[in-house]
C-alpha positions, 0 to 999 in steps of 0.5 A, a space after each residue: 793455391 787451394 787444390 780442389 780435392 784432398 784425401 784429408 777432407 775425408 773422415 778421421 774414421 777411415 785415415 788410418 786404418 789401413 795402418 793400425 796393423 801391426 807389420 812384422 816380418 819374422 826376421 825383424 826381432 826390432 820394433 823399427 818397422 812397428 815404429 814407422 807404422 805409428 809415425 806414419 799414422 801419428 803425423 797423418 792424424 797431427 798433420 790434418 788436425 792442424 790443417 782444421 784448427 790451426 794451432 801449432 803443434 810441436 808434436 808434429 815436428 818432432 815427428 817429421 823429424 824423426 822420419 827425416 832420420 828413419 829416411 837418412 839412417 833406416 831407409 831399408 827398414 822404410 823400403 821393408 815396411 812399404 814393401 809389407 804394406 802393399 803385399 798385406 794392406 787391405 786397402 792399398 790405395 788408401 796406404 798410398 794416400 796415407 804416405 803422400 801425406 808424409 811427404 806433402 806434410 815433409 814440405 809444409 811443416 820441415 822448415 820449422 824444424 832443425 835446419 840440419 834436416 836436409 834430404 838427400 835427392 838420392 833418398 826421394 827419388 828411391 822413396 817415389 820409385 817404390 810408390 806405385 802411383 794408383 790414385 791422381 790424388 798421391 800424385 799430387 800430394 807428393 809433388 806438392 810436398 817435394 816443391 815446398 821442400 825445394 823452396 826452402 831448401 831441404 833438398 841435397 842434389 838434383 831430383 831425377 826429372 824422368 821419374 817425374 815426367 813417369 809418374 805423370 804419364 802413369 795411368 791414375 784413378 780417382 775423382 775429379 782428376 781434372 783438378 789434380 793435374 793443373 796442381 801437378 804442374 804448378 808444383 812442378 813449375 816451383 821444382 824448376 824455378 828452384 832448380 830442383 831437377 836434374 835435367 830440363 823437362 822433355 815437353 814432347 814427352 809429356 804432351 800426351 799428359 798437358 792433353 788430358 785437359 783439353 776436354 775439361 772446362 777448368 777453373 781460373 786457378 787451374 789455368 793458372 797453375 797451367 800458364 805458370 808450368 809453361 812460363 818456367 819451361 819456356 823461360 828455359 827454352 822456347 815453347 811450341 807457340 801452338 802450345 801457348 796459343 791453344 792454351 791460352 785460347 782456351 782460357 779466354 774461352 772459359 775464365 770468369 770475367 770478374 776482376 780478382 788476383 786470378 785474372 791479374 795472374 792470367 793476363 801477366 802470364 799471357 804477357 811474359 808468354 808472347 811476344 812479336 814472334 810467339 804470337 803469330 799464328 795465334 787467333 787475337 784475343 778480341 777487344 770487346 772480351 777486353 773492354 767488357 772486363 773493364 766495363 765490369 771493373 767500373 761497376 765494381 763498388 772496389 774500384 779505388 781499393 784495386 787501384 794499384 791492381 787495376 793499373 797492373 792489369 791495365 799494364 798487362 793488356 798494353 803488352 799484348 796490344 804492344 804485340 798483337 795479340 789483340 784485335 781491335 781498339 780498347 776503348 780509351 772512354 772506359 779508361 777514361 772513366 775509371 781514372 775519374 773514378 780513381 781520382 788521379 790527383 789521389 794515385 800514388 805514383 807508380 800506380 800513376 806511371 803504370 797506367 800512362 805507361 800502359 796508355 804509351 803503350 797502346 798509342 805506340 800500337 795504335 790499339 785506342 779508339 782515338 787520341 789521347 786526349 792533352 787535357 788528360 795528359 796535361 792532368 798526368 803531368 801536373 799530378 806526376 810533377 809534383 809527386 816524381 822526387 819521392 821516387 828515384 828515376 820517376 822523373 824521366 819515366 814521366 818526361 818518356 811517356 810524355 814524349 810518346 803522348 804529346 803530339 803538338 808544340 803547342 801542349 808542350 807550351 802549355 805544360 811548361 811548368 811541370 816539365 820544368 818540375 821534372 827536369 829540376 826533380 833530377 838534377 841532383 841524380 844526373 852522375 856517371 852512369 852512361 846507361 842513366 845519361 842515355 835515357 835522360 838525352 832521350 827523355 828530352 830529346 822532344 823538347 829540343 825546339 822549345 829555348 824556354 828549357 834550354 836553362 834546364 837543359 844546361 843545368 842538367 847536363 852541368 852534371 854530367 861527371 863522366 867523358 865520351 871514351 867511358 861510355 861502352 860501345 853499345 852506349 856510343 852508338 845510341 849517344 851518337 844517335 841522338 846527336 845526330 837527331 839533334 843535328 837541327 838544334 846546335 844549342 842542345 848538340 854543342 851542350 851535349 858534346 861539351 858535357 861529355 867532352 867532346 868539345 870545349 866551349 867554342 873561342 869568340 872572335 871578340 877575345 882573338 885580341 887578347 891572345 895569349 903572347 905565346 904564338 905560332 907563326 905560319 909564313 910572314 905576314 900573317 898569323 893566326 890565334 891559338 892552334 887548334 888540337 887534332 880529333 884523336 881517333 881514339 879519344 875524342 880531344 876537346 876541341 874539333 873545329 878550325 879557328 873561324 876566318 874572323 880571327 886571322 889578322 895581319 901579323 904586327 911590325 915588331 914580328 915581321 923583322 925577324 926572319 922565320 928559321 925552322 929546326 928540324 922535326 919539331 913537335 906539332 909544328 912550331 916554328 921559332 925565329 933565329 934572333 928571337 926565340 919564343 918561350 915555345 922555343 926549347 933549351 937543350 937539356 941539361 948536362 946531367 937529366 936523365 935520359 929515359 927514351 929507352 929504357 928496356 922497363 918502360 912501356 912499347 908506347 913510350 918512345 912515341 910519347 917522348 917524340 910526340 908531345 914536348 910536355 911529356 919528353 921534358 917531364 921525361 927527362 926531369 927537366 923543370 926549365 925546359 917544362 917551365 918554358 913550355 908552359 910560359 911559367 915566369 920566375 917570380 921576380 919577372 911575374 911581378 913585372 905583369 902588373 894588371 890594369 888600373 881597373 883590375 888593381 881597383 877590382 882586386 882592392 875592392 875585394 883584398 879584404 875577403 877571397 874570392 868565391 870559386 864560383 864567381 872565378 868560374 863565371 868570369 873565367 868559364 867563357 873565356 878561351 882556351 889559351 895555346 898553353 891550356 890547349 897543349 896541357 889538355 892535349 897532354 893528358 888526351 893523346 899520351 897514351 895510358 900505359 905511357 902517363 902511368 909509367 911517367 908519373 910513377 917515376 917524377 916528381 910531383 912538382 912537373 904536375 904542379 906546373 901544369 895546374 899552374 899554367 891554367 886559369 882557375 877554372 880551368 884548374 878546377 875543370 882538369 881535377 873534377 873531369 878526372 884529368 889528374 885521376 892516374 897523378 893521385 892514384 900513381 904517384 909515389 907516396 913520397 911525390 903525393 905528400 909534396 903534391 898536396 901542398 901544390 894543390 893549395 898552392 894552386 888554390 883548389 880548395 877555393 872550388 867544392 867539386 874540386 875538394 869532393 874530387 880531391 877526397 875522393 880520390 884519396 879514399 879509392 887510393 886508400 882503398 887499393 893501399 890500405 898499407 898507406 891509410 895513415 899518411 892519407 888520411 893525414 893529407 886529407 886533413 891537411 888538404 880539408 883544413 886548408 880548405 875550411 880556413 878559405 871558406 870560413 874567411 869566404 862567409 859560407 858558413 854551410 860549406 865550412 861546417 860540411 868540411 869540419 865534420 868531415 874534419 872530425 871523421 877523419 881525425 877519429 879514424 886516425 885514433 882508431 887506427 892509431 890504437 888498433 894498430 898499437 893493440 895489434 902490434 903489442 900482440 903480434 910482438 908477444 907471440 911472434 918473433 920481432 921481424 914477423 911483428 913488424 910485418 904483420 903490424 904493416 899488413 894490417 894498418 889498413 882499415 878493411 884488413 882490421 875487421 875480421 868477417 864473422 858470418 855467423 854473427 846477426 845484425 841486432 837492432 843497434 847495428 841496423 840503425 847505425 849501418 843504414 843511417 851511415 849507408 843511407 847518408 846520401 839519400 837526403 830525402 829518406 829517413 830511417 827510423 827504428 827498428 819494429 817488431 811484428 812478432 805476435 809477443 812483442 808489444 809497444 814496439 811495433 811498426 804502428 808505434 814506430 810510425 806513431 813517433 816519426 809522424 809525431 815529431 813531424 806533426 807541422 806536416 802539410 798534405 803535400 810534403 812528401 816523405 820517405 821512410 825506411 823501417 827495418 823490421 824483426 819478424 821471427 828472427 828475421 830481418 825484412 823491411 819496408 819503403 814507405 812514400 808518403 804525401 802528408 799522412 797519405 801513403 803513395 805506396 810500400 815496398 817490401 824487402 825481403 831476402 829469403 826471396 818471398 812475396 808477404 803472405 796474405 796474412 803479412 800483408 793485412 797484418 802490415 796495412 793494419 799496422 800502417 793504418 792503425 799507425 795514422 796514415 791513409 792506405 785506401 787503395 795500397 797493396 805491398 809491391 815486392 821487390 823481385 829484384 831484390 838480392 837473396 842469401 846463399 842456399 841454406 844460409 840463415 845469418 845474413 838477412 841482415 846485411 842483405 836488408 841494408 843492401 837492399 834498402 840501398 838498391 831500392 832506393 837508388 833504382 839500381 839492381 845486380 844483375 843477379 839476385 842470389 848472392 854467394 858466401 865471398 859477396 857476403 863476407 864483402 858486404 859485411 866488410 864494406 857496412 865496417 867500413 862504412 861505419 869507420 868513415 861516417 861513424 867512427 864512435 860506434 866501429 869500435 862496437 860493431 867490431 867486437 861485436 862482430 868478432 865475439 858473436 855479441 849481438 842481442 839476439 838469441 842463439 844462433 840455433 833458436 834463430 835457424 829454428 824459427 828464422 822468418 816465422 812468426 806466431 801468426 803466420 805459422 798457421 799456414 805456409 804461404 805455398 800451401 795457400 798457393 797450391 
C-alpha cells in the first residue's frame, strides 16, 4: 500500500547533495569509493524519476546490478565509504535517507535484473548494522526494500531478527512518524511470511514499540498493515489476545465506515485473529456499527459491481457472529434489501454460496433479527440448482446450508425439485474418497424422512466405489455416527451399509424355495436356508443378521434317511452324511499335491489360513478337484444334465440371437440371494488375512481363481471384480498365471459389464505402473481383453460403448509401436557401446514407459505442449473446454485472450442464456505461464479463477488489464472481480522453468476441488510431474509423445532463451511500472 511520507517526495535540488563530495581517503590510490559516491546518487536519481514517469529504465538495473557485485565482492570498500560518509557528510540524516533508498530500490527494481543476483543474509545484516537509523523515514525505506527482496527471493540464508526488533526499538526522528511505523510492521509481517528471519519475533520485547500507536487516530491502511504483522506472528504462536483486542477496539473506534478493499481486509483480519477462545474478554463489536456499514452499502450506487465483495464481507461478519464477537442482532432486512438489489437470480454461484453460508452462519449463532424467512431460501435453492454443475462440490455446499436453513417438512416438500437437481448434479462425482463420502452422507442426512428421494438416495450411493475398512479411524467414527442417526429411517441406513459393504441385500423368505442344493444339515428333522457368515472384528463381512424365523422349514423325507455322522474339526461346521456325501463333503487329496502348511517362507498367518477356510487349504494344496467340490463346479457333461425350465428355454430362444445386455443380468440377478457357495467365495476374500492371499496367489495357478468367478452369478461376477475382490489376483499373480488369467475372465463374460472392464483396465495400468519391465505383455492382454469386449458389444447394439472401447483399442496398440521402436533404438545403441550382457539388461530396465522419458527441468513448456498436456490431463472433466494459448504481452496482438474467447464463443454461437460453460485458458504473460477458469451462463461470466504459481494475487493493473480483455471478448462482467487461488501449488524457491508444468496441475486441482496440503513444491515433485504429464501424453496422445520428448530432452521448446526467459519471467510491458508490493506497502 502507499505509505503516507517518502523522502523521494522531496525536491531533485536537495537529493544528492550530501553526496556530490568526492571521498577519498589517502590510502585508497583507486577510484572504488569515487565509484560508489556516483552509483549511489545515479540509482537515488534513475530511481525516483521512474517512480514519477513510469517508464522503464534499463539504466537503473544495471545500476542495481552493479551494486549488488560492490556488495558481494567490495564490501570493505562499501563499509570505508559509509564510514567516510557519516564522519565528513554535511548532512548525515540526508546520507542515510539517501542509502535507504539503495536498498528500498534493491527490493522494487532486482527482480528485473539477472536471477544470478542473490544477496547474501550475512552482507544485509552487516549493511543495516552500520546505518544508525536516525530518521523513522530510513527505517521504513530499508525495511521495505529487505521485504520486497524476501518475496522474490534474493535473499541467501536467514536475515538476524534481533537486529531488526533493535532497529525498531532505536529512538528516531522525523515527520509524521505515526505513519511510518505501521508500514514498518507490514513489511515485516512479509519477512516472516517468507521465512526470511532467522528466529520468531520476541513480541514482549518489541511491545514498548506497538505502544507508540496507541495515542494516534491512524488511518484505515495502517491499521491494516497493523492486523496483518499480528495475523503472521500469531499464525506461528498465539498472541496475548489483550493485544488483539485492544487493537482491534481501536480500529472500530477510528476507521471510516465506507465500503472499500480496506474494510474488506479489516474485517478478514478480525476474522483469522479470533476465535472462540481469543475472544473472551474482548468488548463485542456492536451490531448497529455492523448494520450502519451496511445500510451504507445500500446507498451506494456500486452495489451490483461489489457483489463478489460484498459477499466476502458479508462472510467475515458471520464469523465473528459465529464466535461472539459480536453483540447484538444483524438486521436480516438489510440483508434482504441488498440481495434485491443484487438480483440473486443474476449472482454467480460462489458469490451466491458466500452469502447463504455467511447467513448458515448467523442462524447457527443466533445473531438475526428473525428467521429466515422459506420464501427466500426456496429463491436460494432454485437459483443455486440450476447453476451447481458449473462448480465442482457446489452441489452439497447448497444441500449443507439448506439443511442448516430449512426448519419445517413442509419446505422441504416444497423444494423438491431443486434438491433433486442438486443431488442428480453429483452423481457423476460420488468416488472413493472417504473424506468426500462424509460430507455427501451429511449434507443429506435432513432429507431422510421424505421417500420421495429415496431414488436419488440410491442412486448416489450406487456410487460409492470404496469398502467400510478403507475409511481412516477418524472418518469411521463420523460414518458411524451418521448411521446411528439414521437408526429411525432403515431404508437409508441399510442403503448406507450395502454401499460400503457392510452388508449385502437382505434374503427374502419368498426364494427360501429356490435354495441352492448345497445344504448344511443341523440335527434331523429340520434344516435351514444358506448359513449366515460370521462379523469379522476386523473387517466388517457382507452379511451380519441371522436368517429370519420364516425360512426354517421341516427337512424333506429323502434327507432324513440318512443318518448324520460327524468327522472331526471340520471347517465352519459342516456336517456330512456316512452314505451320501454333499458336494461340501471333501475327498482327501491327492497323492502328489503339494503340501505348503509349513513351509518356513510362508506368512505367520498361514497356517491359521489352511485351518480355517477350506477354499484356501485346497488352493493351498493345488488341489483343482477338491476346489471344484467346494465350489459345486460340475464337469461339463453333468452341467448338460441341468437343463432349465421350458419357460427359461422359450426366454433363452427368444434372445439366442443377440447377447444379452450386463445391465439387465444385473437387474434380474441383483435381488437375488446369496447362495451358500457365493457366501463362502466372499467370505474367503474378507476373513484370509492379507499377508496370507498374497502369498497364496503368488504361488497358484490362475485357473483356482477362475473357479471361483465361476461359481457365482453374473452379477455377483461383476460385484467381486468392481468392489476390488480380485485387486491383490491382478497385482500378484505371476505374469505367466495372469496371461492365462485374462482368457478366464472372458470365459467368465466380464466383458458383458462396462464397470468391470474399467475395472479390469485399471488394474492393469497400476500394475504396469509398479512394473514397468512387464509393459509390453500388459498392454497385449489389455488388447486381448478390450477387443473381446468390443465384439460383445458391438453384437449387443451399444454403438457409444464399442466406440469408447475401440479408441481405446487404437491407444493402446500405438503405445505398443511406441514402445516397440524406442526400446529397439535403445537397444541398437546400448549394443554399440557397451558389452552384449549390459545391453540386454539395460533394454530390460528401460521398456517401461515412464523409465524412457528422460526429465529435463530446465526445458519450458511451449504453447504446443500446453494445449496437448491439459487437453490429455483435463480429459475427464467433460464439462471444461481448453482453449488456446493467449498472450497478455504489451507486443503481442491478435493473439490475446479477447481473441481466443472471440473464437470459442463464435463456434458456439447456437448458446442459450442458460447453458453453462467452463472454460480453461492458458496464458503467456512475460514468459510466464498463468491461467484463468472461466464459468459462464450463456455470455455472462459467473465468476474467474486465477492461477498463478510464483504465488501472486493479479495486480491491480492485471486485473483491469483482464476484465477488459473478457469484456471486450463479449461477455458480461458486471459485477466479477478475479478470485486467486491461495491454494494454488508454487514452484521451488528461486526456480523460474517450471511454471508450466504447475499450470496444468493447478488447472487439474481447481477443477476437481482437491488441494495438496502443501503448496511449495520441491525439485523431486517437480521431475514427478513432468514424468507423470509424459506419460499422460503416451496413454491418451500417443501421435504427439514422440515430440514432447525430443523436445523435452533437446530443450526444443519455441521459447526464447532460457536466460531471457530468467530475466523477464512474469513480467509484462505493462506492469513494469510499478511492482505489486510497492503498491502494497
Amino acid at each position: 500500500m502507499k505509505r503516507k511520507f517518502d523522502s523521494s517526495q522531496s525536491s531533485s535540488q536537495s537529493e544528492t547533495n550530501v553526496l556530490r563530495r568526492d571521498i577519498l581517503p589517502p590510502s585508497k590510490p583507486e577510484n572504488a569509493l569515487p565509484n560508489i559516491s556516483r552509483l549511489v546518487i545515479s540509482i537515488n536519481t534513475l530511481g525516483k524519476e521512474k517512480n514519477k514517469s513510469g517508464a522503464f529504465n534499463r539504466t537503473l538495473t544495471s545500476h542495481l546490478e552493479e551494486f549488488v557485485e560492490i556488495i558481494q565482492v567490495q564490501f570493505e570498500d562499501l563499509r570505508d565509504w559509509l564510514d567516510l560518509a557519516y564522519q565528513y557528510s554535511p548532512n548525515i540524516n540526508e546520507l542515510e535517507i539517501e542509502f535507504a533508498h539503495v536498498i528500498k530500490f534493491l527490493g522494487i527494481y532486482l527482480k528485473e535484473s539477472s536471477p544470478a543476483s542473490v544477496l547474501s543474509a550475512h552482507s544485509l545484516n552487516q549493511l543495516l548494522h552500520m546505518l544508525t537509523f536516525n530518521w523513522n523515514v530510513s527505517k521504513t525505506l530499508c525495511l521495505h526494500g529487505l521485504s520486497n527482496l524476501a518475496k522474490t527471493n534474493r535473499i541467501k540464508g536467514k536475515l538476524s531478527t534481533e537486529l531488526l526488533e533493535t532497529i525498531l526499538l532505536s529512538p528516531s526522528r522525523g515527520p509524521l512518524w505515526e505513519q511510518h511505523h505501521a508500514s514498518l510492521l507490514f513489511s515485516l509481517s512479509i519477512l516472516i511470511e517468507h521465512d526470511a528471519l532467522d528466529r520468531e519475533i520476541n513480541i514482549e520485547k518489541i511491545t514498548p514499540f506497538l505502544n507508540r500507536f496507541k495515542p494516534f487516530r491512524l488511518e484505515d491502511n495502517d491499521y491494516r498493515n497493523i492486523l496483518c504483522f499480528y495475523k503472521s506472528v500469531n499464525k506461528r504462536r498465539p498472541l496475548n489476545p489483550t493485544i488483539i483486542h485492544s487493537t482491534i477496539t481501536s480500529c472500530v473506534n477510528n476507521i471510516s465506515l465506507q465500503f472499500n478493499d480496506t474494510l474488506l481486509d479489516l474485517f478478514t483480519s478480525f476474522a483469522e485473529l479470533l476465535n472462540e477462545k481469543s475472544v473472551v474478554g474482548m468488548t463485542a463489536i456492536k451490531a448497529d456499527f455492523i448494520n450502519e456499514i451496511l445500510e451504507r452499502i445500500i446507498v451506494s450506487s456500486n452495489t451490483g459491481i461489489l457483489a463478489n465483495q460484498v459477499s466476502r464481507l458479508y462472510l467475515q461478519f458471520a464469523r465473528l457472529a459465529k464466535v461472539g464477537a459480536i453483540g447484538g442482532n444483524l438486521s436480516l432486512e438489510l440483508f434482504e434489501k441488498i440481495l434485491s438489489q443484487l438480483e440473486l437470480d443474476n449472482l454467480s454461484l460462489d458469490t451466491l454460496i458466500r452469502y447463504f453460508s455467511a447467513l448458515e452462519l448467523l442462524q447457527q449463532a443466533g445473531k438475526t433479527s428473525r428467521p429466515v424467512s422459506d420464501a427466500l431460501i426456496n429463491h436460494f435453492l432454485d437459483s443455486a440448482a440450476e447453476k451447481a454443475s458449473q462448480v465442482p462440490g457446489a452441489d452439497i455446499q447448497c444441500l449443507t446450508i439448506a439443511r442448516s436453513l430449512i426448519k419445517s417438512p413442509e419446505l422441504i416438500e416444497q423444494s423438491k425439485t431443486p434438491i433433486q437437481k442438486l443431488l442428480r448434479s453429483h452423481l457423476g462425482r460420488v468416488g472413493t474418497n472417504p473424506e468426500k463420502i462424509i460430507k455427501l452422507l451429511q449434507a443429506i442426512s435432513f432429507l431422510r424422512n421424505h421417500r420421495f428421494f429415496d431414488n436419488d438416495l440410491s442412486a448416489l450411493l450406487s456410487k460409492i466405489r470404496i469398502a467400510y475398512s478403507a475409511f481412516p479411524d477418524s472418518l469411521k467414527i463420523q460414518l458411524n455416527e451418521i448411521m446411528q442417526h439414521l437408526k429411525d429411517s432403515p431404508h437409508w441406513l441399510q442403503s448406507i451399509r450395502q454401499a460400503v459393504g457392510l452388508e449385502q441385500r437382505p434374503i427374502p423368505a419368498v426364494h427360501a424355495a429356490n435354495a441352492t442344493p448345497s445344504i448344511r444339515l443341523p440335527s434331523p428333522g429340520f434344516y435351514k436356508g444358506p448359513a449366515f457368515i460370521q462379523n469379522n472384528s476386523a473387517t466388517p463381512g457382507l452379511i451380519n443378521s441371522l436368517q429370519p424365523a420364516a425360512s426354517v422349514r421341516p427337512t424333506p423325507d429323502s434327507l432324513k434317511a440318512s443318518p448324520l455322522v460327524t468327522t472331526g474339526n471340520e471347517s465352519r461346521g459342516v456336517k456330512r452324511t456316512a452314505s451320501h456325501p454333499s458336494r461340501n463333503s471333501l475327498p482327501l487329496s491327492k497323492p502328489g499335491t503339494r503340501s505348503t502348511r509349513t513351509s518356513p517362507d510362508k506368512p505367520a498367518s498361514w497356517q491359521n489360513a489352511c485351518q480355517s477356510n477350506r477354499i484356501f487349504s485346497a488352493i493351498a494344496d493345488a488341489d483343482e478337484e477338491r476346489l471344484k467340490a467346494i465350489l459345486g463346479i460340475s464337469d461339463p457333461a453333468q452341467v448338460a444334465i441341468k437343463r432349465a425350465s421350458k419357460k427359461q428355454k422359450g426366454a433363452t430362444k427368444s434372445t439366442s440371437e443377440k447377447p444379452r445386455l450386463a445391465f439387465l443380468l444385473k437387474r434380474s440377478e441383483r435381488d437375488k440371494p446369496l447362495t451358500e457357495i457365493e457366501r463362502e467365495v466372499f467370505s474367503f476374500f474378507r476373513t484370509v488375512s492379507k499377508d496370507a492371499l498374497i502369498k497364496l496367489i503368488q504361488i497358484s495357478g490362475s485357473v483356482f481363481f477362475f473357479h471361483l468367478l465361476k461359481a457365482c452369478t453374473h452379477h455377483n461376477r461383476y460385484f467381486l471384480i468392481e468392489k476390488g475382490f480380485f485387486d491383490e489376483v491382478f497385482c500378484h499373480l505371476p505374469i505367466a498365471q495372469l496371461k492365462k488369467f485374462i482368457p478366464h475372465l472372458g470365459a467368465s463374460e466380464i466383458y458383458r459389464d462396462e464397470d468391470s472392464i474399467m475395472h479390469v483396465f485399471k488394474q492393469l495400468n497400476e500394475r504396469e505402473r509398479k512394473n514397468p519391465e512387464e509393459a509390453s505383455t500388459l498392454k497385449a492382454l489389455k488388447l486381448e481383453f478390450f477387443t473381446r469386449a468390443r465384439e460383445f458389444h458391438i453384437a449387443a447394439g451399444h454403438p457409444h460403448l464399442a466406440e469408447r472401447l475401440n479408441a481405446s483399442i487404437r491407444r493402446i496398440e500405438q503405445q505398443q509401436t511406441n514402445l516397440t521402436s524406442v526400446s529397439q533404438s535403445n537397444l541398437a545403441q546400448t549394443v554399440s557401446i557397451r558389452p552384449s550382457g549390459e545391453a540386454t539388461s539395460f533394454a530390460r530396465s528401460n521398456s517401461g514407459t515412464r523409465s524412457l522419458f528422460t526429465v529435463n527441468t530446465s526445458y519450458l513448456y511451449d504453447s504446443e505442449d500446453m494445449l496437448a498436456i491439459l487437453r490429455a490431463r483435463l480429459e475427464t472433466f467433460n464439462f471444461a473446454t481448453v482453449i488456446g494459448v493467449s498472450q497478455i504481452n504489451d507486443h503481442v496482438q491478435g493473439n490475446r485472450i479477447k481473441d481466443q474467447l472471440r473464437l470459442i464463443l463464435a463456434e458456439n454461437a447456437a448458446l442459450n442464456a442458460s447453458h453453462k460453460i467452463v472454460l480453461v485458458l492458458p496464458i503467456q504473460v512475460g514468459n510466464h505461464w498463468v491461467g484463468l477458469l472461466l464459468a459462464l451462463t450463456g455470455r455472462k461470466l459467473d465468476s474467474a479463477l486465477y492461477l498463478d504459481s510464483l504465488g501472486k494475487q493479479p495486480t491491480e493493473n492485471r486485473q483491469r488489464l483482464i476484465l477488459k480483455e473478457l469484456t471486450e471478448a463479449g461477455l458480461h462482467t458486471a459485477g466479477i472481480k478475479l478470485d486467486y487461488a491461495e491454494q494454488a501449488i508454487q514452484q521451488p524457491v528461486a526456480d523460474y522453468t517450471n511454471c508450466g508444468p504447475c499450470l496444468v496441475e493447478n488447472f487439474h486441482n481447481a477443477l476437481s476441488q482437491q488441494w495438496p496440503e502443501t503448496s511449495r513444491m520441491d525439485n523431486d515433485q517437480m521431475q514427478e510431474l513432468r514424468r507423470n504429464h509424459a506419460s499422460c501424453l503416451l496413454d491418451k496422445r500417443p501421435d504427439y509423445y514422440p515430440v514432447f520428448q525430443n523436445k523435452h530432452k533437446n530443450n526444443g521448446a519455441s521459447f526464447p532463451s532460457i536466460q531471457q526467459q530468467l530475466s523477464t519471467h512474469g513480467v509484462t510491458e505493462a506492469e513494469n511500472s510499478r511492482s505489486s508490493l510497492a503498491s502494497r506497502h
